[in-house]
N, C-alpha and C positions, 0 to 999 in steps of 0.2 A: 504494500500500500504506500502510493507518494513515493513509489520509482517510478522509473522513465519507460514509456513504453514502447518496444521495440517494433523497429516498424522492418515489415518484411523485405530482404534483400530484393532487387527485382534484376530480370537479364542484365539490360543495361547498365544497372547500379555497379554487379559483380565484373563486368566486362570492364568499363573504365576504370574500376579500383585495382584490377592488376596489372592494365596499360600502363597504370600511373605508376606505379611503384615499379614498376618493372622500366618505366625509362628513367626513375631518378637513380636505380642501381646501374643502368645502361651508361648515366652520365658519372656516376662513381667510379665504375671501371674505367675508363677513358685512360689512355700509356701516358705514364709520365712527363711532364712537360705540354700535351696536350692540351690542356687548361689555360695555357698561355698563350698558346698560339690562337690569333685574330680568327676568330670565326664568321664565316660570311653569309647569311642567309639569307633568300629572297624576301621582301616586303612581304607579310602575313595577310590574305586577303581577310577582310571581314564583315562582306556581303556574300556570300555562297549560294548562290540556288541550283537546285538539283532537279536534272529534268530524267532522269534516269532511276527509278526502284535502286537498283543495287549501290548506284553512287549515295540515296537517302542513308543504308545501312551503312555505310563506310562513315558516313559525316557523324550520323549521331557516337560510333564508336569511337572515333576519333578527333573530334574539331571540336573547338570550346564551345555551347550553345550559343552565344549571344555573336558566333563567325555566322551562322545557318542564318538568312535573309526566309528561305523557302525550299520545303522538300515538296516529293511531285504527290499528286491526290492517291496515291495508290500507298504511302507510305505507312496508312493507320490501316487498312485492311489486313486481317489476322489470317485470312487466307492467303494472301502473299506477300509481306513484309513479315521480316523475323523477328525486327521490333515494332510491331505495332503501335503497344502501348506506351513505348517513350516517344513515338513520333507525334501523340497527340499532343506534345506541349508546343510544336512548333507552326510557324504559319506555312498553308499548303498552296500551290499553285497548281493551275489547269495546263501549264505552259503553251499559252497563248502569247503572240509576241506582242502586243502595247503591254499587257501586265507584268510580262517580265522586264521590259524596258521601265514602269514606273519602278519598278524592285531596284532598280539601279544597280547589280548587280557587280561586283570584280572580280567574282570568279563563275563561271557555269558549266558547272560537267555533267556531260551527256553523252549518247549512244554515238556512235558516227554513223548508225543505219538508220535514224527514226528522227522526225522534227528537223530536215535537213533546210527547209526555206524559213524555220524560223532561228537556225543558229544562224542561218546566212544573214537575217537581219539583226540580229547581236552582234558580229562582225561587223555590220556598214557601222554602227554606235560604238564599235570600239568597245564590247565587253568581250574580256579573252574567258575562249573555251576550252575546258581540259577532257580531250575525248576517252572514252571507256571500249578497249576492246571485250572481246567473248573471251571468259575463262574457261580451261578444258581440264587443268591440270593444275596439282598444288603448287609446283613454282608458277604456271603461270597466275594465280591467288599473290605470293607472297610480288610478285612484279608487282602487280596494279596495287598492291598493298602499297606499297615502298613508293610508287610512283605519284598515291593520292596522299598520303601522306606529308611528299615532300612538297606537294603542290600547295597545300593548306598548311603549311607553315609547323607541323610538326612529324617531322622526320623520324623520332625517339620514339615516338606513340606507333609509326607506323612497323618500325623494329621489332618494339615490345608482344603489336598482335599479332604477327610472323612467329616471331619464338613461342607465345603462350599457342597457336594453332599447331605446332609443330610438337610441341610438348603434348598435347590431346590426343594427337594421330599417332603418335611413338607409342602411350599408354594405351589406346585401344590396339596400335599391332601387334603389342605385345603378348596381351591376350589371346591373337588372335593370328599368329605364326604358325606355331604347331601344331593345329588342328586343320583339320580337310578345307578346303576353299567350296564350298558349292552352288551351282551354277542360278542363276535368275536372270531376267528381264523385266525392267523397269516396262511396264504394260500399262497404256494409256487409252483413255478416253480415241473411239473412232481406230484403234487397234495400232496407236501410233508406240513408237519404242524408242529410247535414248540408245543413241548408236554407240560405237566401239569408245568414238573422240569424244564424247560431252561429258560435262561437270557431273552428273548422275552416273554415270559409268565409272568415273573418279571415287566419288565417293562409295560406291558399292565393294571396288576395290582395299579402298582403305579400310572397309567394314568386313575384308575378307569373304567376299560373294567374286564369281566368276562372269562376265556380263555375257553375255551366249548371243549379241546382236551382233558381233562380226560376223557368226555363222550363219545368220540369216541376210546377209549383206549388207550391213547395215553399219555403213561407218559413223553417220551421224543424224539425225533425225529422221525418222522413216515408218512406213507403214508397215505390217507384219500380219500376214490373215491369220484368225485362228487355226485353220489345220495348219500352219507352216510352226507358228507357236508349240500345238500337240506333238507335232511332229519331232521339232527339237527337244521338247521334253525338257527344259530346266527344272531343279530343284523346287525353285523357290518365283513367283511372279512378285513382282514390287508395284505396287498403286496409291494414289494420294489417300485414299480412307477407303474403308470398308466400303463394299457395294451393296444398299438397302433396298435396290429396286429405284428409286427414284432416281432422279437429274432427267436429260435431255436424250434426246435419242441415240446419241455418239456415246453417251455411256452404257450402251444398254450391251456392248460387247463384252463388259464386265464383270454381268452376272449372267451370259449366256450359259443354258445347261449343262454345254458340254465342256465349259471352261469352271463349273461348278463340278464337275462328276470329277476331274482333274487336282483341281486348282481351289480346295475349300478353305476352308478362314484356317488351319495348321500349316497348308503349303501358300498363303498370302502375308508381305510381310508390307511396313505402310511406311512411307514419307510423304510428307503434308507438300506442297509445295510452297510453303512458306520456305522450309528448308534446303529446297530444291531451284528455287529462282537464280538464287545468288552465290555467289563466293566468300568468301572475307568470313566473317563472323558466323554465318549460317555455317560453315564448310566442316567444322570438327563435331556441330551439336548433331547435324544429321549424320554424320559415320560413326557418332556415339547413338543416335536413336538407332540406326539399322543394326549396327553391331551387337544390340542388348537382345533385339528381335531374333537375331540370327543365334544368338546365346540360347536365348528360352525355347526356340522352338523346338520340336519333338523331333530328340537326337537317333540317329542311325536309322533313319525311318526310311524303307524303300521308295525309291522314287514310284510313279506311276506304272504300271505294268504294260511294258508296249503291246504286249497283245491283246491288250483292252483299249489301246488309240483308233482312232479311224485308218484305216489303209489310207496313202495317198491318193485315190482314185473316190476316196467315200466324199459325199459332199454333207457337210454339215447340215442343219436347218438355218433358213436362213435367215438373217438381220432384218427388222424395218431400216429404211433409207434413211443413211444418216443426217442431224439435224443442227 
């Protein structure tokens, strides 16, 4: 009675309290004499708008709040943002270009494939733009780490989330070495699949799963019909959530029969796409969330009996037309 009462750690809170401490020991180690030597660092923007999801998640992990002018309108959605909940203190943009020009912006980073006539006019006004390639793989994460970091004036922060990402993926390999690798496919809505090269194949990896979409040709985003799926027979299928029957027609390949007689909620494992959009911060919690899945689930279990698959010549029943 008449103590303090503790208020719950939240993602965000635990994310920048090891950034930080982890670059004031980054600037303690520094080699001797280092300290002395004139350090030169570009002017610290601190109008930032973000017309990109994944650049939002980088800024809140890394940039001081009051650098954030504006994250993009998708940044509070809990379906696709990792930090939803911290992005709701910030102000949001449509990225329209008068509103972004009244933001006045000094720094803006964005996609180099999307909003291309309205960066064009940020450019005639002279707001510089910091563009965001596609991440595929953990260096390429710890790059655009290092790269947005040094862009928003703290370099040490962008160090610190490199090392603490690198430190998560080492304790989950660990576990996660010695024991069989077994195969899955990230299995989407409209029968779509993350290929051999994407971020989701990445992490599947690091979670110790084998991604079986090279075998279906499938280097990088692609389509997969169910019997080709049967056919290859993975362990394990990956999907945003459970499938209750509901959503839009493009989901309905999800609870098809024969992908249920296969494929029932022991042999289905789930990443939200919250955890799957982006790189950076999202990149260790999702190869901890599949990892834990691929832990619990029912060990040494035969995979499906091919002689209960359809022949290749069987035709399925079919789909309604997708929607």
């Amino acid at each position: 009675m008449g103590g303090r009462v503790r208020r719950p750690v939240t993602r965000t809170a635990a994310w920048r309290r090891w950034i930080s401490l982890a670059a004031v020991y980054a600037g303690l180690a520094m080699p001797t004499g280092a300290a002395d030597t004139p350090q030169t660092e570009p002017a610290r923007p601190h109008r930032i708008v973000s017309l990109n999801l994944c650049a939002d998640q980088y800024l809140i992990a890394l940039a001081d709040p009051d650098q954030i002018a504006a994250l993009t309108h998708y940044a509070t959605d809990p379906d696709l943002s990792f930090f939803a909940d911290a992005a709701q203190r910030y102000p949001q943009s449509a990225g329209a270009g008068e509103e972004l020009l009244r933001l006045a912006p000094d720094l803006v980073i964005a996609s180099p494939y999307r909003r291309r006539e309205t960066q064009a006019l940020l450019r005639q006004f002279g707001h510089p733009i910091l563009k965001l390639g596609r991440v595929h793989t953990v260096e390429d994460i710890a790059t655009q780490t290092h790269k947005i970091a040094a862009a928003i004036g703290h370099p040490a922060r962008g160090r610190a989330l490199v090392a603490e990402v690198r430190r998560r993926l080492a304790a989950v390999r660990a576990n996660t070495e010695a024991s069989p690798h077994p195969s899955a496919l990230h299995y989407q809505r409209r029968g779509f699949v993350s290929g051999e090269r994407s971020l989701v194949s990445a992490i599947m990896a690091e979670a110790g799963l084998r991604n079986l979409a090279g075998e279906a040709g499938r280097r990088s985003l692609g389509r997969v019909s169910l019997e080709t799926l049967l056919m290859l027979g993975p362990d394990y299928i990956v999907t945003d959530r459970p499938h209750d029957g509901a959503g839009d027609q493009g989901s309905a390949v999800l609870g098809h029969p024969a992908l249920d007689r296969f494929y029932g909620r022991d042999r289905r494992l789930y990443l939200s796409r919250a955890l799957t959009m982006c790189g950076g911060p999202a990149f260790p919690a999702a190869v901890e969330a599949l990892a834990a899945q691929r832990a619990a689930a029912p060990a040494n279990q035969p995979k499906a009996d091919p002689a209960r698959r359809p022949p290749a010549s069987h035709t399925l029943p079919s789909l309604p037309p997708s929607g």
